[in-house]
C-alpha positions as CSV (number, residue, x, y, z in Angstrom):
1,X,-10.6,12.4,-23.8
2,X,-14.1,10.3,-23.9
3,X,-16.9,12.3,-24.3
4,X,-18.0,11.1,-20.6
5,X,-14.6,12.4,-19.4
6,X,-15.2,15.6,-20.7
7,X,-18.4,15.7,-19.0
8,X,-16.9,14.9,-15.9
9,X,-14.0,17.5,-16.7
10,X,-17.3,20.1,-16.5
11,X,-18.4,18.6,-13.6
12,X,-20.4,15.9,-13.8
13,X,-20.1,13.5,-11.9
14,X,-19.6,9.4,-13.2
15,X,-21.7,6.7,-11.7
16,X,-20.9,2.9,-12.7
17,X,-22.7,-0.2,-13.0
18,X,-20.7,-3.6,-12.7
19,X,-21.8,-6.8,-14.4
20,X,-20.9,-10.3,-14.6
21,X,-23.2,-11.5,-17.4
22,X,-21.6,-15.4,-16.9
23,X,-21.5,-15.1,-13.7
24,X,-24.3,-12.8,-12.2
25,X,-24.0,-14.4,-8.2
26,X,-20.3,-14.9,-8.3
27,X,-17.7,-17.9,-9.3
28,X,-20.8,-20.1,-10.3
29,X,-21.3,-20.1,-13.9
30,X,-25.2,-19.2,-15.3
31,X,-25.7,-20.2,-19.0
32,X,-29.3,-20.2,-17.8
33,X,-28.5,-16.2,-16.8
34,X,-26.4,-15.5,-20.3
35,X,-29.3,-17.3,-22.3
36,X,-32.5,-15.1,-21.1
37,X,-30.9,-11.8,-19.9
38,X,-33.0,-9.2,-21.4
39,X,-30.2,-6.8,-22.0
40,X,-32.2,-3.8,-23.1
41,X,-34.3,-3.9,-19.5
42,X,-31.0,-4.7,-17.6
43,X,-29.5,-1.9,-19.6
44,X,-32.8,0.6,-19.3
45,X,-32.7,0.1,-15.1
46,X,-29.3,1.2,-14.9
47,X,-29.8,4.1,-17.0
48,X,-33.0,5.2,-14.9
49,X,-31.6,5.0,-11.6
50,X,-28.5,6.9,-12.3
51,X,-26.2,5.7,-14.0
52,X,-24.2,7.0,-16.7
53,X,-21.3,4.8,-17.0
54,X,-21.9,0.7,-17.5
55,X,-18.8,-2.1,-16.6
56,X,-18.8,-5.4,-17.5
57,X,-16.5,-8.1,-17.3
58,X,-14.5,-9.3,-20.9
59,X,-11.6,-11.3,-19.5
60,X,-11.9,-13.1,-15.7
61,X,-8.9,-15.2,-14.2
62,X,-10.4,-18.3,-15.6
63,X,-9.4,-16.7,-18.8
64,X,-12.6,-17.2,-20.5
65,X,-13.9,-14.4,-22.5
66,X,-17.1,-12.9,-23.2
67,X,-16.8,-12.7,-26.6
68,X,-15.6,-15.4,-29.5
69,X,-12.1,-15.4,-30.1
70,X,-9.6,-16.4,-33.2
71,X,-6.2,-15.7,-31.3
72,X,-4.4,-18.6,-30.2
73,X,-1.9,-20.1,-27.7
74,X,0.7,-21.8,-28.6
75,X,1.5,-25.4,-26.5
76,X,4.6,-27.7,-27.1
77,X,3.0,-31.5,-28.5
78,X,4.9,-32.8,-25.8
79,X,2.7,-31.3,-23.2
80,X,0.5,-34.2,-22.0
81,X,-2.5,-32.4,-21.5
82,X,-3.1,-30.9,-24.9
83,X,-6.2,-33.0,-25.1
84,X,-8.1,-31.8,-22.7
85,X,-9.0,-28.8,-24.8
86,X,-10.3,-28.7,-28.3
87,X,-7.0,-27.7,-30.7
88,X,-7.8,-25.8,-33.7
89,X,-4.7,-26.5,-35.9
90,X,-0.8,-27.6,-35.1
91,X,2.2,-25.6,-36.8
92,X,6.2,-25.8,-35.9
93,X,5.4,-28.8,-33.3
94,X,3.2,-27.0,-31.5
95,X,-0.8,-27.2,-31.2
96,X,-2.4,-23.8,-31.2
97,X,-5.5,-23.5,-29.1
98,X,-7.9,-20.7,-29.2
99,X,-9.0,-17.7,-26.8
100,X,-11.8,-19.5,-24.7
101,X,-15.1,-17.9,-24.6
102,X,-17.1,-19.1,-21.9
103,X,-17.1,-23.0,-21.7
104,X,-20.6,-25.2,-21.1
105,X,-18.6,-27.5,-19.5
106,X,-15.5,-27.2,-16.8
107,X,-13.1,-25.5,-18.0
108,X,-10.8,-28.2,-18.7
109,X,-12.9,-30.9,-19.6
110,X,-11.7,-32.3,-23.1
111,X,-15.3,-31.9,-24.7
112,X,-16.5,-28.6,-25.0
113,X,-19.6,-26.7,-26.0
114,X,-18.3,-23.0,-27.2
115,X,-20.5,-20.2,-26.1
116,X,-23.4,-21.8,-24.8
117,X,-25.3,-18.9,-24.9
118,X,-25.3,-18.4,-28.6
119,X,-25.7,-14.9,-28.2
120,X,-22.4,-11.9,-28.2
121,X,-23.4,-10.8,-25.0
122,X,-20.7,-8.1,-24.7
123,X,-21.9,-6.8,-28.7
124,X,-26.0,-7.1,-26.6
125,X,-24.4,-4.6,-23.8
126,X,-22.3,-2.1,-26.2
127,X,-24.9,-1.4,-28.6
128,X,-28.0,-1.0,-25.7
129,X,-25.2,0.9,-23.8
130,X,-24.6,3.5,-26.5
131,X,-28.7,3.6,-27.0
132,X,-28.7,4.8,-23.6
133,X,-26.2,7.3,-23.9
134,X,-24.0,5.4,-21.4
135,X,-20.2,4.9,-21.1
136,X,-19.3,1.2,-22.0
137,X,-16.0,0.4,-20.7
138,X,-14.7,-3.5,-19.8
139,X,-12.0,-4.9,-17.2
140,X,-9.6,-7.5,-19.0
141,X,-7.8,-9.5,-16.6
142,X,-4.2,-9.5,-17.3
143,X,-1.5,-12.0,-15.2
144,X,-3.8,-14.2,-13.9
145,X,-5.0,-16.8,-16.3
146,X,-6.2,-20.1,-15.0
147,X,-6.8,-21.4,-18.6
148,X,-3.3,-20.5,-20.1
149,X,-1.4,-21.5,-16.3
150,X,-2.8,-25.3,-17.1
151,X,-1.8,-24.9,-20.8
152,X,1.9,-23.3,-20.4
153,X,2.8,-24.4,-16.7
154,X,6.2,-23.5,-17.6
155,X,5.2,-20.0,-18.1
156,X,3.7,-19.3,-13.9
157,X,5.7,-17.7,-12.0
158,X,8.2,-18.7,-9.8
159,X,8.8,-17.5,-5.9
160,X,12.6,-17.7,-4.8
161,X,11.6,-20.6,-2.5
162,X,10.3,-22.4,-5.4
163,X,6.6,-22.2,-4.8
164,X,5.0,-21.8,-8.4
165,X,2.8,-19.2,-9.2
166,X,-0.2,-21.8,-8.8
167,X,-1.8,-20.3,-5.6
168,X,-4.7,-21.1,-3.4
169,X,-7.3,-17.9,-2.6
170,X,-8.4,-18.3,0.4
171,X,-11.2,-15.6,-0.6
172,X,-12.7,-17.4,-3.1
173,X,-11.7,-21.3,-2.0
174,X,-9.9,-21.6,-5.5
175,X,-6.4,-22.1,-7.0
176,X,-5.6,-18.7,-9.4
177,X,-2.7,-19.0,-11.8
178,X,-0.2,-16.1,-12.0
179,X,1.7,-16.0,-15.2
180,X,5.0,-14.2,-15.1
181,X,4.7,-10.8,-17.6
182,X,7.9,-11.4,-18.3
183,X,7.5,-14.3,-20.9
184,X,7.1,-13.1,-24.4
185,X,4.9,-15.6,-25.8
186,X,2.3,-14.5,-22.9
187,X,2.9,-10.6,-23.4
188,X,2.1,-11.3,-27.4
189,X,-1.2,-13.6,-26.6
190,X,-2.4,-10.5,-24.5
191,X,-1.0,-8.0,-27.2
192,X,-3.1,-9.7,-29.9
193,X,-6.4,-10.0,-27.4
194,X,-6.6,-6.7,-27.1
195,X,-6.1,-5.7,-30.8
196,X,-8.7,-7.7,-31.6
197,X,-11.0,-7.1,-28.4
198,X,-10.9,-3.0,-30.2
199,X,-11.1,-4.4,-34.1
200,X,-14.1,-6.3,-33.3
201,X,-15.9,-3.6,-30.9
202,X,-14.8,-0.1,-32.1
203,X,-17.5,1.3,-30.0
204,X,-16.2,0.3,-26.9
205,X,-15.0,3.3,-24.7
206,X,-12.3,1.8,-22.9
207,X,-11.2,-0.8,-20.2
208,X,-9.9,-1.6,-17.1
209,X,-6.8,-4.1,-16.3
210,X,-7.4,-6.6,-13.4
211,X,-4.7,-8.2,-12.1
212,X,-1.5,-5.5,-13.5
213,X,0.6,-7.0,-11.1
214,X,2.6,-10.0,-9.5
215,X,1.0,-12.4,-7.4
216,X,0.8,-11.1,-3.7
217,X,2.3,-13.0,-0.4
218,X,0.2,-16.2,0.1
219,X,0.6,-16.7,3.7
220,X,2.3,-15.9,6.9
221,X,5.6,-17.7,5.6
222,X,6.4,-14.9,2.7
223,X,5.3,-11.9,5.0
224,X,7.9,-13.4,7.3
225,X,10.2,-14.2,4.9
226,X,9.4,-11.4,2.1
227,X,9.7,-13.8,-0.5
228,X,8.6,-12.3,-3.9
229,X,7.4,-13.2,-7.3
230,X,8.9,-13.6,-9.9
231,X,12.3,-15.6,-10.0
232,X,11.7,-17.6,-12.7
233,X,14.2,-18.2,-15.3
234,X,13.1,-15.4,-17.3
235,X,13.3,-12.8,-14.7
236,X,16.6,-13.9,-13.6
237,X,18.3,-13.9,-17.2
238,X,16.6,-10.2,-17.9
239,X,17.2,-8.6,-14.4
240,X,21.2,-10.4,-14.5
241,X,21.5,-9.1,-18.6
242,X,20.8,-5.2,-17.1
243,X,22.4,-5.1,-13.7
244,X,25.1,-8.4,-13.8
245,X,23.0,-9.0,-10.9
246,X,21.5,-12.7,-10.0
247,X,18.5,-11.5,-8.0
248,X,18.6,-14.8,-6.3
249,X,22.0,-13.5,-4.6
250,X,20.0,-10.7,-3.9
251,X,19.2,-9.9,0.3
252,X,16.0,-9.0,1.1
253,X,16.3,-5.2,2.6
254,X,20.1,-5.1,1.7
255,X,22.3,-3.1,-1.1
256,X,20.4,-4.2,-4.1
257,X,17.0,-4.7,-3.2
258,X,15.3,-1.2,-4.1
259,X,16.8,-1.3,-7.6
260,X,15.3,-5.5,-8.0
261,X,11.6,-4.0,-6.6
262,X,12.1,-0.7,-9.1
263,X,12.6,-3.3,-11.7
264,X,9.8,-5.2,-10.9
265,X,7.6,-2.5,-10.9
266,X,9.1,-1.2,-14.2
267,X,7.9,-4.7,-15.7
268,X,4.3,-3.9,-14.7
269,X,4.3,-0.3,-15.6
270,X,6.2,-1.1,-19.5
271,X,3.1,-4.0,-20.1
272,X,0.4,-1.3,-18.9
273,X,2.0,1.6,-21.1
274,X,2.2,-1.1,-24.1
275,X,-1.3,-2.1,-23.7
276,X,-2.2,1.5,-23.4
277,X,-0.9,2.2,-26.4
278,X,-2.6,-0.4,-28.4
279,X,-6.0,0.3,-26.7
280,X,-6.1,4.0,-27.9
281,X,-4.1,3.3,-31.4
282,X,-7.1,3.9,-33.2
283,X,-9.3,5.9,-31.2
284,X,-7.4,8.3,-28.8
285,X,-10.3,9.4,-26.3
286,X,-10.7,5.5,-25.2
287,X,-10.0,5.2,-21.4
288,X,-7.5,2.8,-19.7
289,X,-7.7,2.0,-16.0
290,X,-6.3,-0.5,-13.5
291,X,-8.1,-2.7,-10.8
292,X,-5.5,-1.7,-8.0
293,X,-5.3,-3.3,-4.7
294,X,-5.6,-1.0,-1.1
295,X,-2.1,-2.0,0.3
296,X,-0.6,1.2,2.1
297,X,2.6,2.3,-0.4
298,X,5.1,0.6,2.3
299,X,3.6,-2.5,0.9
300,X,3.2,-2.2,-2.6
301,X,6.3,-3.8,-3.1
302,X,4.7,-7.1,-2.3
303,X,3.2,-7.0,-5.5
304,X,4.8,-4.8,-7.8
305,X,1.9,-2.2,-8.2
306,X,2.6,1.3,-7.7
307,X,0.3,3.5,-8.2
308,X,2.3,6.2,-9.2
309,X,4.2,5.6,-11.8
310,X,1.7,3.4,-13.5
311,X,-0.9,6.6,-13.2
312,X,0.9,8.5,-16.3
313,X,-0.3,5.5,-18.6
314,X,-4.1,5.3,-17.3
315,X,-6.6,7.5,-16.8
316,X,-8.3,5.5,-13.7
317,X,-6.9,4.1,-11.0
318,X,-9.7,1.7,-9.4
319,X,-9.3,0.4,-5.8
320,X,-10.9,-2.6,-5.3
321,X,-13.0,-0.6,-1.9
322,X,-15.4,-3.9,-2.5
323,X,-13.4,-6.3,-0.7
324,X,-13.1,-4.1,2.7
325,X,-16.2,-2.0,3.1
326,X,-19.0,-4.8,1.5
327,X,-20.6,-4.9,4.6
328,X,-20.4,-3.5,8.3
329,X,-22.6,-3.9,11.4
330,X,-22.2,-0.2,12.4
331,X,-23.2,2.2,9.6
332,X,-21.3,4.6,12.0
333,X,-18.1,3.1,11.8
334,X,-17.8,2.0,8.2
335,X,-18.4,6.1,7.6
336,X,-15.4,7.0,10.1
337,X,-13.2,4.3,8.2
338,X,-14.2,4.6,4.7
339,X,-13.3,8.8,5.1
340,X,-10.5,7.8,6.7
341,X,-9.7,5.2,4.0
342,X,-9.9,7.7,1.5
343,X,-8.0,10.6,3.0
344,X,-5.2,9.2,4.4
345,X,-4.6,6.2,2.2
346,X,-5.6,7.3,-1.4
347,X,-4.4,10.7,-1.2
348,X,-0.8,8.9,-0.3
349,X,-0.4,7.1,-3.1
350,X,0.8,10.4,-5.1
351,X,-1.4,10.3,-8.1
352,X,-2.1,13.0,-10.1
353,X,-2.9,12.1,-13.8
354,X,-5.7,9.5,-12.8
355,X,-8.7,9.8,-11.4
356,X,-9.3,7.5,-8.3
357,X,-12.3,5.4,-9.4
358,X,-13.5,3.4,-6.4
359,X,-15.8,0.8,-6.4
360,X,-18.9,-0.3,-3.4
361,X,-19.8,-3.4,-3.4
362,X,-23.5,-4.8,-3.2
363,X,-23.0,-7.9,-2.2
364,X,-24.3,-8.7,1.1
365,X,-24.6,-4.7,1.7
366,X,-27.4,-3.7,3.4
367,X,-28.8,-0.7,1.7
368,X,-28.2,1.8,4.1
369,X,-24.2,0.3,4.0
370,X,-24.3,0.8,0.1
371,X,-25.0,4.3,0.7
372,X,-22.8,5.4,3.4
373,X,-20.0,3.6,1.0
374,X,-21.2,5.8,-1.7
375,X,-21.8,8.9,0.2
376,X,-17.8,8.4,1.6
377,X,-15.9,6.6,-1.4
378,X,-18.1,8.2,-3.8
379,X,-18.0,12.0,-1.9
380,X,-18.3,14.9,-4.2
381,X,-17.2,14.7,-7.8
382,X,-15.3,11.4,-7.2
383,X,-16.5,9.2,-10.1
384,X,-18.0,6.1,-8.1
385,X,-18.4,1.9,-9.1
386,X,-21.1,-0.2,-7.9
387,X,-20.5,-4.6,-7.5
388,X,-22.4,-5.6,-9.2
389,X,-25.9,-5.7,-11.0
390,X,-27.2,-9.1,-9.7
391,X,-26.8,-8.2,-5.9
392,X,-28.9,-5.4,-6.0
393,X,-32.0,-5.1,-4.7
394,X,-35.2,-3.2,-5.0
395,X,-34.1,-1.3,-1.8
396,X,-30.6,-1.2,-3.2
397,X,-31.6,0.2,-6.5
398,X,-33.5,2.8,-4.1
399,X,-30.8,4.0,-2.6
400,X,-28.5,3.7,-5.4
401,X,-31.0,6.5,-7.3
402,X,-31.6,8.8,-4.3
403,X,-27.7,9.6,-4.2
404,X,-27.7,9.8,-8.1
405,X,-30.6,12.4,-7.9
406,X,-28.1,14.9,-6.0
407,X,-25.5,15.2,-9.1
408,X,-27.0,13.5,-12.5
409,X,-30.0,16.3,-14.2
410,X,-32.5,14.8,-14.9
């Protein structure tokens, strides 16, 4: 157990700060951000308003990380688009390209500048982090990789209607890439990320998988139709190897479709426990977590993500609260639905080794929404997230340290 969970074991309660240092106002990069951040004052505000816990992002979908990486991807020559990124080396027919860190340029443009920034931002953040006494945990996006999905089209997913797992969100006005976790060569690129994410920061204290599931219904057609992820070639073989079942034959709500949605989920749950593992291999008290999405537990099917089972692995369970309750005309209201929200959805899911870890979002929040969100969400001893450090503002920040003030000492 982390030395902030025993502290909130004795009943303190855990207040986070989120941060995108390569991307402080959302998808748009900012080298110009990554290049003059003062870490030490970003660091110092969050530790003098209340905080006690600091987030920041390692891995986004992109795939870019925050940090310079040696572990590569292996990509068939015979893929055309092998030059659009800088290869490092070729071995067995294949060229093996590196872990991106963030890229100057587009992501796939052929020429490249490696980490503008010149600086190890996420080295900056851990060792001001653990000056401050805070926790310094990271979320690590797992199945959705936009770098890898251009590299390794052959290893997206694949819906039973044929749609690939290269999917437009609406939310962001940007195609994602769901990879299937089902293909080895992806699980090991992730397995070696992660071992060398904890060789190269020891000090970290935990992290937080984004993303620990399939890709979700992407319109009104696969709601009607409930047509899932993954049937790709690789599902099919493994599900048809431990039933004798094609899960193509397979009718939606008929004999076999609760054990093809266990299995599913069983995917998910075996990659979480394996990355688990590897995570606290060499340090025990490390925490793991997952980004989890609000669907009631009639629809978490859709996506493969239950709760539940994947709670005996992780220590956090984090709904992503940001995407509902960011803003909201009547204060009023938003209090009726976040208690409501948390009572009678949470509570359903069943958990009971995590702790639910939600998050408030900032951005566009007026201040008195931030803290209604944080009085509801963030009620009692419930460890509580805010989205993130570049959307607040001196009246948010305000705010943020008057509900601190009722359960940090000072």
């Amino acid at each position: 157990m982390s030395s902030i969970w025993q502290k909130y074991a004795r009943g303190q309660k855990i207040i986070a700060m989120g941060i995108m240092p390569y991307r402080p106002r959302g998808l748009t990069f900012s080298y110009d951000f990554a290049k003059k951040v003062n870490v030490r004052k970003v660091v110092e505000k969050i530790a003098e308003n209340g905080c006690n816990s600091l987030g920041i992002v390692i891995r986004d979908t992109d795939g870019f990380l925050t940090y310079e990486s040696d572990v590569t991807i292996p990509v068939p020559i015979s893929v055309k688009n092998y030059r659009k990124i800088l290869s490092v080396n070729s071995q067995n027919h294949k060229i093996l390209f590196k872990a991106p860190i963030i890229d100057a340029k587009t992501q796939f443009e052929e020429k490249s500048i490696p980490n503008p920034s010149g600086r190890d931002l996420l080295g900056e953040f851990l060792d001001e982090s653990k000056a401050q006494d805070l926790q310094f945990v990271g979320s690590f996006t797992l199945f959705a990789d936009d770098y890898v999905g251009d590299l390794r089209k052959d290893w997206l997913l694949r819906s039973r209607m044929g749609w690939s797992g290269r999917v437009w969100n609406a939310q962001d006005g940007v195609y994602n890439h769901f990879i299937c976790p089902n293909y080895e060569g992806y699980r090991n690129y992730l397995r070696n990320l992660f071992k060398e994410l904890f060789r190269k920061y020891p000090r970290l204290d935990g992290v937080g998988f984004d993303y620990v599931r399939f890709c979700g219904p992407q319109g009104v057609k696969e709601f009607i139709q409930s047509d899932l992820y993954c049937y790709c070639d690789q599902c099919v073989k493994l599900f048809k190897e431990k039933y004798s079942i094609d899960p193509q034959t397979i009718i939606p709500h008929g004999k076999y479709w609760k054990r093809w949605l266990d299995w599913r989920e069983s995917v998910i749950v075996d990659l979480a426990a394996e990355l688990h593992r590897i995570v606290i291999s060499d340090r025990p008290d490390r925490l793991t977590g997952a980004f989890v999405f609000q669907y009631p537990p009639a629809l978490q099917y859709m996506i493969a993500q239950n709760w539940k089972k994947l709670s005996p692995y992780l220590d956090m369970m984090i709904p992503m609260t940001y995407h509902s309750f960011g803003t909201s005309a009547n204060p009023i209201l938003k209090a009726i639905i976040l208690f409501l929200y948390k009572i009678f959805l949470l509570q359903k899911h069943g958990i009971k080794q995590s702790v639910v870890f939600p998050i408030v979002q900032a951005t566009e929040a007026k201040p008195v929404d931030l803290y209604h969100a944080l009085r509801v969400l963030g009620s009692g001893m419930t460890p509580v997230s805010i989205f993130k450090y570049s959307d607040m503002t001196r009246n948010h920040w305000k705010v943020l340290k008057k509900y601190a003030q009722k359960f940090i000492p000072k």
